[in-house]
C-alpha positions in Angstrom: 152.5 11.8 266.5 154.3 14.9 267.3 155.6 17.1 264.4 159.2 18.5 265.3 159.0 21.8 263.5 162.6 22.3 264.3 163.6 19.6 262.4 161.7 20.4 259.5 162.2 23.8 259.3 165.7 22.2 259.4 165.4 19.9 256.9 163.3 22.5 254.6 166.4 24.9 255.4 168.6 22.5 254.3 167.3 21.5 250.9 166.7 25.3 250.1 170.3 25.1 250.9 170.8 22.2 248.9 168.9 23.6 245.8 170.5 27.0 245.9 173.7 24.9 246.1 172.8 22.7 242.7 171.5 26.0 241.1 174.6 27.6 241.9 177.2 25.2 241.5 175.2 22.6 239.4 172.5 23.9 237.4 174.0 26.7 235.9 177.4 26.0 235.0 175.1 23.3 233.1 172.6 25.8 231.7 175.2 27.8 231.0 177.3 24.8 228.6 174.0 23.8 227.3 173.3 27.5 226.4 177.0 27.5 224.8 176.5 24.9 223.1 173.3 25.5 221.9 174.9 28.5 220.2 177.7 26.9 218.6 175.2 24.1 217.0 173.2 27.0 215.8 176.4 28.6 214.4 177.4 25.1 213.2 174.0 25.3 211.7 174.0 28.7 210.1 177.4 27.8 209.2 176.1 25.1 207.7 173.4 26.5 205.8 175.7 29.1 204.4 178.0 26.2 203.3 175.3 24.8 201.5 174.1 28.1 200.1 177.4 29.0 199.2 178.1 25.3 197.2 174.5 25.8 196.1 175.7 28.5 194.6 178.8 27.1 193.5 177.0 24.5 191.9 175.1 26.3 190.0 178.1 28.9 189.0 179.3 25.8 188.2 176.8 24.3 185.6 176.5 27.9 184.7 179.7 27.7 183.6 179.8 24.3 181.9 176.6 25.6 179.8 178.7 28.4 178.7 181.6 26.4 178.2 179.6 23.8 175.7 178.0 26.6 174.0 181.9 28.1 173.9 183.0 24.8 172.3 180.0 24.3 170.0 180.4 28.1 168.8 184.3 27.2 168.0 183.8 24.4 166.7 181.3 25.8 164.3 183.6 28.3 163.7 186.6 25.9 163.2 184.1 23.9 160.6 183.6 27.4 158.4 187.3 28.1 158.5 188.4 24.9 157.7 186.0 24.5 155.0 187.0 28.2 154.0 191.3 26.9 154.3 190.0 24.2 152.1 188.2 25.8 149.5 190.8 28.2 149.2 193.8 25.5 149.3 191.6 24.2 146.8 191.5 27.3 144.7 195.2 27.7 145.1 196.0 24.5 144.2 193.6 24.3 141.6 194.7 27.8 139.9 198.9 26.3 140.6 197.8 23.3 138.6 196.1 25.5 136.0 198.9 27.9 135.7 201.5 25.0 135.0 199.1 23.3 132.8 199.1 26.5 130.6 203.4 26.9 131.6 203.4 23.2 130.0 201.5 24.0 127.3 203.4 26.8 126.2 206.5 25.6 126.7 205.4 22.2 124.4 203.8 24.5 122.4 206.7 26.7 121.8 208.9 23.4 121.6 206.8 22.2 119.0 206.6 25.3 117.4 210.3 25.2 117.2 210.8 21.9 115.9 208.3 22.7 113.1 210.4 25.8 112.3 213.4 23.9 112.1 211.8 21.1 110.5 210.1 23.1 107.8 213.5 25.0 107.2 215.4 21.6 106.3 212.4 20.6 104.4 213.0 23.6 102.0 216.8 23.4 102.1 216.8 19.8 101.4 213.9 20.9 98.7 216.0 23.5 97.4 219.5 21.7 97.6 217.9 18.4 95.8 216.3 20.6 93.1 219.9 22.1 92.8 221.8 19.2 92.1 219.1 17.9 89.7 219.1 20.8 87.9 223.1 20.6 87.6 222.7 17.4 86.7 220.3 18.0 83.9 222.1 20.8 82.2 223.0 19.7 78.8 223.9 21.7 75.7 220.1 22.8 74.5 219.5 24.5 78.3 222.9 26.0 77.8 221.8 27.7 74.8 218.4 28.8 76.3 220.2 30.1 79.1 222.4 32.3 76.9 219.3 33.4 74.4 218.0 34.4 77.8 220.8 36.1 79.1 221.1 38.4 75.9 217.9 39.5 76.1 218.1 40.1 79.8 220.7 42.7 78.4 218.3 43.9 75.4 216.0 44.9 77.4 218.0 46.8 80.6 216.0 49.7 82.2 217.1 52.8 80.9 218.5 54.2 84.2 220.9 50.6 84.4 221.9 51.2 80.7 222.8 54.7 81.3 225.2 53.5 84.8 226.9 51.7 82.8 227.5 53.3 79.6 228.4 56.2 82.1 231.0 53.6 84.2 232.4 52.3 80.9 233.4 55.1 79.3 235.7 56.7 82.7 237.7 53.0 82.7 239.4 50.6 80.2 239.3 47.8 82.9 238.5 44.6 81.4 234.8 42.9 81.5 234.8 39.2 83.1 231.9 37.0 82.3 231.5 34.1 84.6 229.0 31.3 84.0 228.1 27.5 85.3 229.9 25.9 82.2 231.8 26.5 79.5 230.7 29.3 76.9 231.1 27.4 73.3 232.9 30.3 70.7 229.6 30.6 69.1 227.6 31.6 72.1 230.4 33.5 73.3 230.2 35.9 70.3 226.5 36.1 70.6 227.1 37.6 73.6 230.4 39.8 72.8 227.8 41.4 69.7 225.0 41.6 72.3 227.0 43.7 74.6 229.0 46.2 71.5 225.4 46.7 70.1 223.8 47.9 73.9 227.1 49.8 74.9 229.4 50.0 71.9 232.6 48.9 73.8 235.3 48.2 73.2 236.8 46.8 76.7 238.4 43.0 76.5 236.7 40.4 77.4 237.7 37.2 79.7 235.5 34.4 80.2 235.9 32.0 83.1 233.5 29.2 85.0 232.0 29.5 88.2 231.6 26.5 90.0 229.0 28.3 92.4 226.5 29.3 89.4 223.8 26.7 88.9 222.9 27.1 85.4 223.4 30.5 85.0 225.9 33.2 83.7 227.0 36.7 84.7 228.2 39.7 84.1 230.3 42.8 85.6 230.3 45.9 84.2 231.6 49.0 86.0 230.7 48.1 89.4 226.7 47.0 87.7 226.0 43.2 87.9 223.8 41.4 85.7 222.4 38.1 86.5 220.9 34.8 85.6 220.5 31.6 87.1 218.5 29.4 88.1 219.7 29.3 91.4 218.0 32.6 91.4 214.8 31.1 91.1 215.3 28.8 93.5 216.4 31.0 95.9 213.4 33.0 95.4 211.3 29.8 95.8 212.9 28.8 98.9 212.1 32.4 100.3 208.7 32.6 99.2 208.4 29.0 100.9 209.6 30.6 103.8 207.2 33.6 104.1 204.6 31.1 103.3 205.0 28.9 106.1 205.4 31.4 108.6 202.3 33.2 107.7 201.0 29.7 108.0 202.3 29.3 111.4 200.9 32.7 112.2 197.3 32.2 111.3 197.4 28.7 113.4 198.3 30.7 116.2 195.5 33.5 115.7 192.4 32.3 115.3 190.5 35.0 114.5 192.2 36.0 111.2 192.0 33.4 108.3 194.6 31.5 107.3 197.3 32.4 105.3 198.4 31.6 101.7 201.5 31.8 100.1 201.2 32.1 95.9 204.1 30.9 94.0 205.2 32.3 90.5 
């Protein structure tokens, strides 16, 4: 069999062409979309990777963060425990100290109520005691105290203290005004010259003399005498009883408040 050279230089020609043909229009354009897109899967890749780097990252900024955040809370809500233990131990104190400070507002105030009523209590106590002992004592006045209170009277005026005696004999002589005498009941003529004698023989005088009664004398009898006033009554006594009553009950009242002093005691006579 005879090779034809021709044709297969031909045919070698034309599949060189053919190649260079593929290459050229074929194989390249090809190599060159794989080689394009063999970059942009590796800069999808690297893309990629940094995308998951980056929310790596992120998600570990992330639990970061939570961790500080529950460490946040847990340190505030310690802190909220202390100060609301500290707001309630002192609203506690303050109410406390509120309730203490009215308790002793109260107290004084019932004290001093009490205190007040007792004063005023006590004080009707002795002018009931004093106005009762008054009336029985004008009822009881008969002829025999009458004549003690007289016999009483004039030596009330025996025995004046010299400076008193010497006022009035001083008074008596610069004035011819008359004397008044003034007692609880009325002076019988005897008694009433007991006491006329009494008063010539302690002042030699010889001023008149008017006797009148005094409803406002309990038991008692008077005297004026140039502006000098001599007394006695029994209301006299009891005013000086009701007085001493007085001074005894407050210092009563005033050891009960102090208790480091001892009590106080009032001594009648």
């Amino acid at each position: 069999m005879l090779i034809n050279w021709f044709t297969v230089f031909a045919q070698v020609l034309n599949f060189l062409i053919l190649v260079a043909l593929l290459r050229w229009f074929l194989y390249k354009p090809i190599l060159k979309v794989m080689h394009k897109r063999q970059i942009q899967l590796e800069e999808r890749w690297q893309e990629a990777e940094r995308l998951q780097a980056e929310a790596q990252q992120a998600l570990i900024n992330y639990q970061q963060q939570q961790q500080e955040i529950q460490q946040q809370q847990v340190a505030l809500l310690a802190e909220a425990r202390v100060t609301a233990d500290q707001e309630g131990q002192n609203l506690l104190a303050q109410m406390r100290q509120e309730m203490a400070d009215q308790r002793a507002a109260w107290q004084i105030d019932l004290q001093q109520e009490q205190d007040a009523f007792l004063r005023t209590l006590r004080q009707k106590v002795i002018h009931q005691t004093y106005a009762i002992a008054r009336q029985a004592l004008r009822d009881i006045a008969n002829a025999d105290l009458e004549y003690q209170i007289i016999q009483v009277f004039c030596d009330r005026l025996h025995h004046l203290e010299d400076s008193q005696q010497q006022a009035i004999s001083q008074a008596l002589s610069q004035t011819n005004s008359g004397i008044l005498v003034r007692s609880s009941f009325e002076i019988p003529a005897d008694l009433r010259q007991q006491v006329i004698d009494e008063l010539h023989s302690q002042f030699a005088i010889a001023h008149p003399l008017e006797f009148v009664t005094a409803s406002n004398l309990l038991c008692g009898i008077e005297i004026k005498l140039a502006g000098q006033e001599i007394v006695w009554s029994l209301d006299t006594y009891l005013q000086t009883l009701e007085q001493q009553l007085s001074n005894a009950l407050t210092q009563q009242e005033t050891s009960h408040h102090e208790h480091d002093l001892p009590a106080g005691t009032g001594c009648l006579h």
